[in-house]
N, C-alpha and C positions, 0 to 999 in steps of 0.2 A: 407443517404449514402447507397452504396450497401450491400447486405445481402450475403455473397460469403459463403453457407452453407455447402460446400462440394468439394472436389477434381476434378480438371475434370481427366478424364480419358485420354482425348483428348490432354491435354497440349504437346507443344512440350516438349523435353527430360532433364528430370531434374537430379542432381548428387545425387543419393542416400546415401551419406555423407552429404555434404553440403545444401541439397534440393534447389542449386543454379539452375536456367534454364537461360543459357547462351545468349539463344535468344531474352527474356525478361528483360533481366538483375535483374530477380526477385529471393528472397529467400522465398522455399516455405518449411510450414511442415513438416517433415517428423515421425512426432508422431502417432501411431495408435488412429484409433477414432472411435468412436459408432455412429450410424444412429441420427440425431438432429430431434426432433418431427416436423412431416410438420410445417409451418410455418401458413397457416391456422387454424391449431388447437386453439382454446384457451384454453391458460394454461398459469397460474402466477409462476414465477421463484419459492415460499416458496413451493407451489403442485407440480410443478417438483424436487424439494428437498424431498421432504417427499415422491415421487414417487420413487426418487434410497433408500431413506432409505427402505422403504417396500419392497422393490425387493426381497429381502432374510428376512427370518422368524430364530427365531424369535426376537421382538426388544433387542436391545444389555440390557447388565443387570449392565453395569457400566452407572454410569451418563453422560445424557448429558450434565448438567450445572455446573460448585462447582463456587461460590463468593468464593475468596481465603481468603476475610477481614471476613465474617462471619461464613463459613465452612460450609454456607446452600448447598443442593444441589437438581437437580430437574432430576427426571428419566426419558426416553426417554417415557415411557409409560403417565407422568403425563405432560411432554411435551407437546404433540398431544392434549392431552385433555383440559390443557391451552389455546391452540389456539386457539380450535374449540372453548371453551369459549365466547373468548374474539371477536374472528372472529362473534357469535350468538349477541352479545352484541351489538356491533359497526356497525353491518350492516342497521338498523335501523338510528344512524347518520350520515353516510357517502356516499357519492356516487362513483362509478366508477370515477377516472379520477381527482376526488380533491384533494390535496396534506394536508399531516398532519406533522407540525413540530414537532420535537421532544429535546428537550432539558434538559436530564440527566446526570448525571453521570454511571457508568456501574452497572448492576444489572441484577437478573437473567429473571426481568419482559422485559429487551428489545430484548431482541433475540425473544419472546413469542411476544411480539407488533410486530416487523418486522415481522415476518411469518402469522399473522392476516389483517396486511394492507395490505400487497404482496398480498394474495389470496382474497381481498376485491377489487384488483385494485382502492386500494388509493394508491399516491405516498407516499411513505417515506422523508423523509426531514430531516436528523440527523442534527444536529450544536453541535458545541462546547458550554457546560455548562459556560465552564471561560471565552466566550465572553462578552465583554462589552455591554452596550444596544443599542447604534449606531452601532454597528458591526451586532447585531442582527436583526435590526430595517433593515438593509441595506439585510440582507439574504432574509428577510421577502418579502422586495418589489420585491426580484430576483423570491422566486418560488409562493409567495401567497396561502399560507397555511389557508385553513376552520376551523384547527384545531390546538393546540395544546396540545402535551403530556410532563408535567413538572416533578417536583419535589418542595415542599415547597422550600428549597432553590435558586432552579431557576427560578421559576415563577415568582415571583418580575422584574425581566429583561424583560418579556414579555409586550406587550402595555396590556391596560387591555380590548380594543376591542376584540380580540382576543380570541376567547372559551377555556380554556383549562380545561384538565384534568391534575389532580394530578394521580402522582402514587405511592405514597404515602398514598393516600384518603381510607377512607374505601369506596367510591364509585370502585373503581378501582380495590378494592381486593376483593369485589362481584362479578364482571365483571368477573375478570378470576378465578375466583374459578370453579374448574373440577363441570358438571354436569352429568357425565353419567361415566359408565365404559368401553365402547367401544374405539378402537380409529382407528377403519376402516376410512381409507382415501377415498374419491369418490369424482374426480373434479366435482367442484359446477358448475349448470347450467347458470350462469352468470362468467363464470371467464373471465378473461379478455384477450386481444390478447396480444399476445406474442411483436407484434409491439407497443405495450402501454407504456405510462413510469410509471417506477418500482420506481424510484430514482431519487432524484434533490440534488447533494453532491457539498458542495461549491468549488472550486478550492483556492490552500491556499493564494493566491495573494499573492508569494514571488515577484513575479516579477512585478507587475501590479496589476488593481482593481481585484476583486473578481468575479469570473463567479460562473455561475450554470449550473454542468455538467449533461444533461440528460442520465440514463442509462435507456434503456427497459428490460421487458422481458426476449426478445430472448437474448439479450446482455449478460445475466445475466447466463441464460442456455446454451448456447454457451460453455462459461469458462466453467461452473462447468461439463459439459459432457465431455469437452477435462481432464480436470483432473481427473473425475472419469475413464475415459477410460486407464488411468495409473497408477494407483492404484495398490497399493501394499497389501495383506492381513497382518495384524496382528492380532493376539491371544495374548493378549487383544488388544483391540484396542486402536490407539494412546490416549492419553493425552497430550493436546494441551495448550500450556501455550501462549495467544494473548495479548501484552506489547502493541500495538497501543489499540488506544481509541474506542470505538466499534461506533462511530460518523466519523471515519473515514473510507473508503472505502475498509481498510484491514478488520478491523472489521466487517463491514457489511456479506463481501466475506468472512469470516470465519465463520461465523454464518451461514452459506448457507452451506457453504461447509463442515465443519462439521457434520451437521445434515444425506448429504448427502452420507456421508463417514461412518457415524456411527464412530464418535469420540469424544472425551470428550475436552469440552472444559474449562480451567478455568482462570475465568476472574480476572482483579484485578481495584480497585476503580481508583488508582491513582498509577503508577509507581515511584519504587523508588528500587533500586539493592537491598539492605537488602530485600525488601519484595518479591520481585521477586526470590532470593535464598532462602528463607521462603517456597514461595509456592514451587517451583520445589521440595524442599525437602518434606514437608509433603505430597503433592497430587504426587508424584510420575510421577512427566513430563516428556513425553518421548519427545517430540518436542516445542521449542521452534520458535517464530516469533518477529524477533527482528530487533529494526533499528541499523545502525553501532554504535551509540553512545554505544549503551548496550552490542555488542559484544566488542567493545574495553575497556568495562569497564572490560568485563570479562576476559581479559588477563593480567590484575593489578593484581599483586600477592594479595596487602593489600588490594583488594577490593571482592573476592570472593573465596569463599574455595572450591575446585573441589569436595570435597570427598561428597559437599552435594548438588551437580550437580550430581550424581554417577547417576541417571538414564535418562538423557537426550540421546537420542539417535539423534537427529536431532535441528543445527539449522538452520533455512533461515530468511537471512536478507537480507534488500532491504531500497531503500529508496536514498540512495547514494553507490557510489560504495568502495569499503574494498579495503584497502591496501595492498600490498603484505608482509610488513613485522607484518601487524597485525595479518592476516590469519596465517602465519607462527607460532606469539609467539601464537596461540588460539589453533593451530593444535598441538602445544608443552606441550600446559598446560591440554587439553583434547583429548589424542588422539582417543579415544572410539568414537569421537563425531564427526557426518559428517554436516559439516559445507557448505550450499549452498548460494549461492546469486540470490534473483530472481530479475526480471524487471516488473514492471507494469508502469500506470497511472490510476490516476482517469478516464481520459477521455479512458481505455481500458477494464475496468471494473477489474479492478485488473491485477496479474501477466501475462505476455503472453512470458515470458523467464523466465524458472526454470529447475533445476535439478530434476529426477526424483530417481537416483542411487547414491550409492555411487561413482559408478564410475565417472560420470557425475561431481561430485562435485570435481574429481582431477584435472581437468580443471579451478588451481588457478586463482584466479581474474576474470572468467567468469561469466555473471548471469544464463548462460545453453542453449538448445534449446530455438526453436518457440514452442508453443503450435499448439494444432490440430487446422484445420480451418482457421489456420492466412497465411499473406502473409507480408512479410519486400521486403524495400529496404534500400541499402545505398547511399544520394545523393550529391555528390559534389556541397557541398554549393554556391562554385563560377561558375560552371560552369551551375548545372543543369544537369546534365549525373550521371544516373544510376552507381556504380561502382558494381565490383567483390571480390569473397575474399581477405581478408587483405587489405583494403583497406579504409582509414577514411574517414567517413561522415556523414551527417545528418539522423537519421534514421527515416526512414517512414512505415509505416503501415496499412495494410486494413483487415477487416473483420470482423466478423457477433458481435465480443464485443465489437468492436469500436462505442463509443457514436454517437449518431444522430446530437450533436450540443449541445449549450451553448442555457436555455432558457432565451428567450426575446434578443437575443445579437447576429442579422444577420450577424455585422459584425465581433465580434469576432468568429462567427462559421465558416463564409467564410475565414478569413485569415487563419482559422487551417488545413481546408481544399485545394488539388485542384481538378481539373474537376471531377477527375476521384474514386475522394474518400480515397486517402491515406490523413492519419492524419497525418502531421509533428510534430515530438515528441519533437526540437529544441531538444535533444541531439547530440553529438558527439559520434560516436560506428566504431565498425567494427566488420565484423563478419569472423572467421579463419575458417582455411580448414576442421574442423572437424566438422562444423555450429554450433561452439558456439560464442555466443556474447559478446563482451566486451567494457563496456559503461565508456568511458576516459572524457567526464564532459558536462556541460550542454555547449552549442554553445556561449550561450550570457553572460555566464560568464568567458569566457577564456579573460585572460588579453592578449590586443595589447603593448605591450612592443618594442617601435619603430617599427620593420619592421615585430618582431615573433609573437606568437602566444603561450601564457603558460597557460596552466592547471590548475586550482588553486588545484584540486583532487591531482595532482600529490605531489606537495609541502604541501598539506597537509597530505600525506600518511606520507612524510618522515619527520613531525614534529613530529607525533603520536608515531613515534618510538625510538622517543628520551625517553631515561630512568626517566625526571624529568617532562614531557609533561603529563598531563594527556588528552586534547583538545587542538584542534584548526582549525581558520579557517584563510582563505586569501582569500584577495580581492585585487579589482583595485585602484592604489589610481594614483589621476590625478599628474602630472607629467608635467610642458612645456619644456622640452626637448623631454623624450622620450615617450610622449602620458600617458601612466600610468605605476608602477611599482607595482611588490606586496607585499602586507603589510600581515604581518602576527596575526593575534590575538591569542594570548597564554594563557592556563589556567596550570600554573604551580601547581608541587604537593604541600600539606603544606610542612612548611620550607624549599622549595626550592628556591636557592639563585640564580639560572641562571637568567643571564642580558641578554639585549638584542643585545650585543654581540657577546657573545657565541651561542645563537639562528641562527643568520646570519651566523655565520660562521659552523656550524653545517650542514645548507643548502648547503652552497657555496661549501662546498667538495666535494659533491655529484651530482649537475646540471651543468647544461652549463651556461656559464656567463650570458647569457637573463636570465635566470629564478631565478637568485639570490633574497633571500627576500632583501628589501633595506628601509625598516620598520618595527619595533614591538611596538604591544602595546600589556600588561599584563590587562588579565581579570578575571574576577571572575567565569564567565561562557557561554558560546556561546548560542546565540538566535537560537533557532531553531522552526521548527513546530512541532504536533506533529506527525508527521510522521519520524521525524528526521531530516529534510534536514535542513540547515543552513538558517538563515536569513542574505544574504547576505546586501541586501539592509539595513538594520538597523546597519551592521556593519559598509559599505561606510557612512552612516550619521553621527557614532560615530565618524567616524575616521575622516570626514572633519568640523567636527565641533571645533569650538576654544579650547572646554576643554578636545580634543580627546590627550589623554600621551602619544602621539607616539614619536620617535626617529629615526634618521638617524643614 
């Protein structure tokens, strides 16, 4: 797809608010941004990280690793020398261009492997540890990995064709054991082009099979230069608390970005709220990265105690879009705390809308600006025409972080695509006269309700805000009158005695007669990925299966 590195100068006339160009019907940029290394150059995305970390002397003197579960933690200084380690070790088994899976749990050895394949130009290949062996088996044949990097408890899952390395092994913890006291960076005379791939991250097949999203290189430096170029200084610098799975493409992008930021990150094995207000409290987090589930947990009085929150200074969640009355009770219960929403995909290489200000984040319900470099539009699903502000449609997007394609998968690469190179994100957005964006729900899952069109986002903002509601989600459920209606799935608080009833009619006060719920079913807890987003589809199979407890 095209490589759009830089602004033209030349463009016709764009609104310096909006970065709408009327003529184009395109929304551009309007972020400050740094020069992007020719595109000739080779250089792997982990040595462009470790090049803005070195920029300024000398390495920061707080950690850049803490495991939250064992309180180890790994210094910027013994970082580098990790790498170079492991990077000394593995070059010998690996080649430019071969892909290495990776299947752990979080630990401070995986951030030190990604920064070692990166600058080796092997692909990285993360999966999910609690994949089954079919799921895994099924990843395998998408990117065809040389290698494997396990764990004793998940190596078992792996064929036993397969080479791996334990990281757990004392083979492993020789490997990166620091050899020297230096940790002068000098791009290696074999690094790899920028145009190479960096990354093969599965797509979570909510909706469909499982793809494999290629991110390169430049993809990868792309982002992290537009966010270093907006960068805000702290004394100290942040502390980053990352609640997604570091096998996940936030994870990854925070491990990068971090390093690049000179910021601390700490990580945790397995999420669970208790343990998450454990760490904030003892390692002193100033930012959190959270999916909605975990910000709505955090506005449960009986689930989280602000006072041992007292140093977060920042959250951004993403993943789905926040409700207006959840933002509201979060902004009530911490006011200290600047709450943002960003926008990414895997297939974008993480966020490409986020707040950079306080300010920015008063723009409720927004996910923020474009990043540097990027280009949106919004397209009238039925017609095909570009629209203008305020105005809903499908949004599209082009530039230098957007994936090259799905590998081995022409045709799912070409549908994602058209001629010209914008990615269709199949969301529903629009973007207001101040150009910020706001993302009202995925396209393919809005329910046809005879002749409307309902949101399930929206209906499920105003469940969440019921006092007895801790979850929930909605879906389509079929219908022969009126095509589908939607069904609610509720996870009530304990001893909460709300029927299904009183849930409907809860709704009904509030919407327009099409968007009434006109089913509930009570559950224990809603399937999600883990990036947060709902399992939509396993809720429709619940709910049309014979032993699905629903009610009219």
């Amino acid at each position: 797809m095209a490589d759009k590195d830089s602004v033209n100068a030349n463009r016709p006339s764009i609104d310096p608010i909006t970065g709408f160009c009327a003529a184009t019907k395109t929304f551009h940029s309007i972020r400050p941004t740094i020069p992007l290394p020719p595109l000739s150059l080779p250089l792997s995305s982990g040595s462009y990280s470790l090049s803005l970390l070195l920029s300024s002397s000398p390495l920061p003197s707080s950690p850049a690793l803490i495991d939250s579960t064992s309180g180890q933690t790994l210094s910027y200084h013994d970082f580098i020398l990790r790498v170079q380690s492991l990077s000394s070790a593995l070059k010998p088994l690996l080649s430019r261009g071969q892909t290495a899976l990776i299947l752990a749990t979080p630990s401070l050895h995986i951030p030190v492997l990604y920064f070692s394949l990166l600058s080796l130009g092997v692909v990285v290949s993360p999966s999910n540890p609690a994949s089954t062996p079919p799921e895994i088996s099924r990843q395998i044949h998408i990117s065809r990995p040389v290698i494997a990097f396990a764990t004793s408890a998940s190596a078992p899952k792996l064929p036993p064709s397969l080479p791996t390395i334990l990281l757990d092994s004392p083979l492993f913890l020789s490997m990166i054991a620091p050899r020297g006291a230096s940790v002068a960076v000098n791009p290696a005379s074999d690094e790899p082009n920028q145009s190479d791939a960096a990354a093969i991250l599965y797509s979570s097949g909510t909706t469909g099979k499982i793809k494999g999203v290629v991110l390169t290189h430049r993809n990868i430096i792309s982002l992290l230069a537009g966010i270093y170029a907006v960068r805000q200084e702290r004394a100290p610098p942040a502390v980053v608390l990352v609640t997604m799975p570091l096998f996940h493409m936030v994870g990854l992008f925070y491990c990068l970005k971090a390093v690049s930021m000179r910021e601390t990150v700490v990580m945790m094995e397995r999420f669970e709220v208790g343990k998450m207000v454990r760490a904030v409290d003892e390692f002193q987090v100033t930012h959190l990265s959270a999916a909605p589930p975990v910000v709505l947990a955090m506005t449960k009085g009986d689930m989280v105690d602000p006072y041992r929150l007292r140093s977060l200074k920042w959250v951004l969640s993403g993943g789905a879009p926040l409700g207006k009355e959840v933002i509201e009770r979060f902004k009530s219960r911490f006011p200290a705390v600047q709450l943002g929403q960003g926008y990414g995909m895997t297939e974008t290489t993480g966020p490409i809308f986020r707040p950079t200000s306080p300010e920015e984040t008063q723009h409720y319900g927004s996910v923020g600006r474009l990043s540097a470099y990027m280009e949106v539009k919004i397209m009238d699903p039925a017609t095909g025409i570009a629209l203008p502000p305020c105005k809903q449609g499908e949004l599209w997007v082009r530039g230098p972080t957007i994936t090259r394609g799905y590998v081995g998968d022409e045709v799912a690469t070409a549908a994602a695509f058209d001629s010209e190179g914008w990615l269709k994100t199949g969301d529903l957005c629009y973007m207001d006269n101040d150009g910020f964006l706001f993302v009202v729900d995925r396209l393919k899952e809005l329910i046809k309700y005879k002749a409307y069109q309902v949101p399930p986002a929206e209906l499920e903002h105003l469940l969440q805000s019921h006092p007895e509601i801790t979850e929930a989600a909605v879906i389509p459920y079929p219908d022969e009158e009126a095509g589908q209606v939607p069904m609610a799935f509720v996870v009530r608080k304990p001893q909460s005695t709300l029927d299904d009833k009183q849930v409907m009619d809860f709704v009904t006060k509030q919407v327009a007669p099409y968007k009434k719920i006109r089913r509930v079913s009570f559950i224990d807890s809603i399937p999600k990925t883990a990036a947060g987003k709902i399992l939509r589809k396993d809720l429709v199979k619940l709910a049309t299966s014979a032993s699905a407890p629903s009610k009219l």
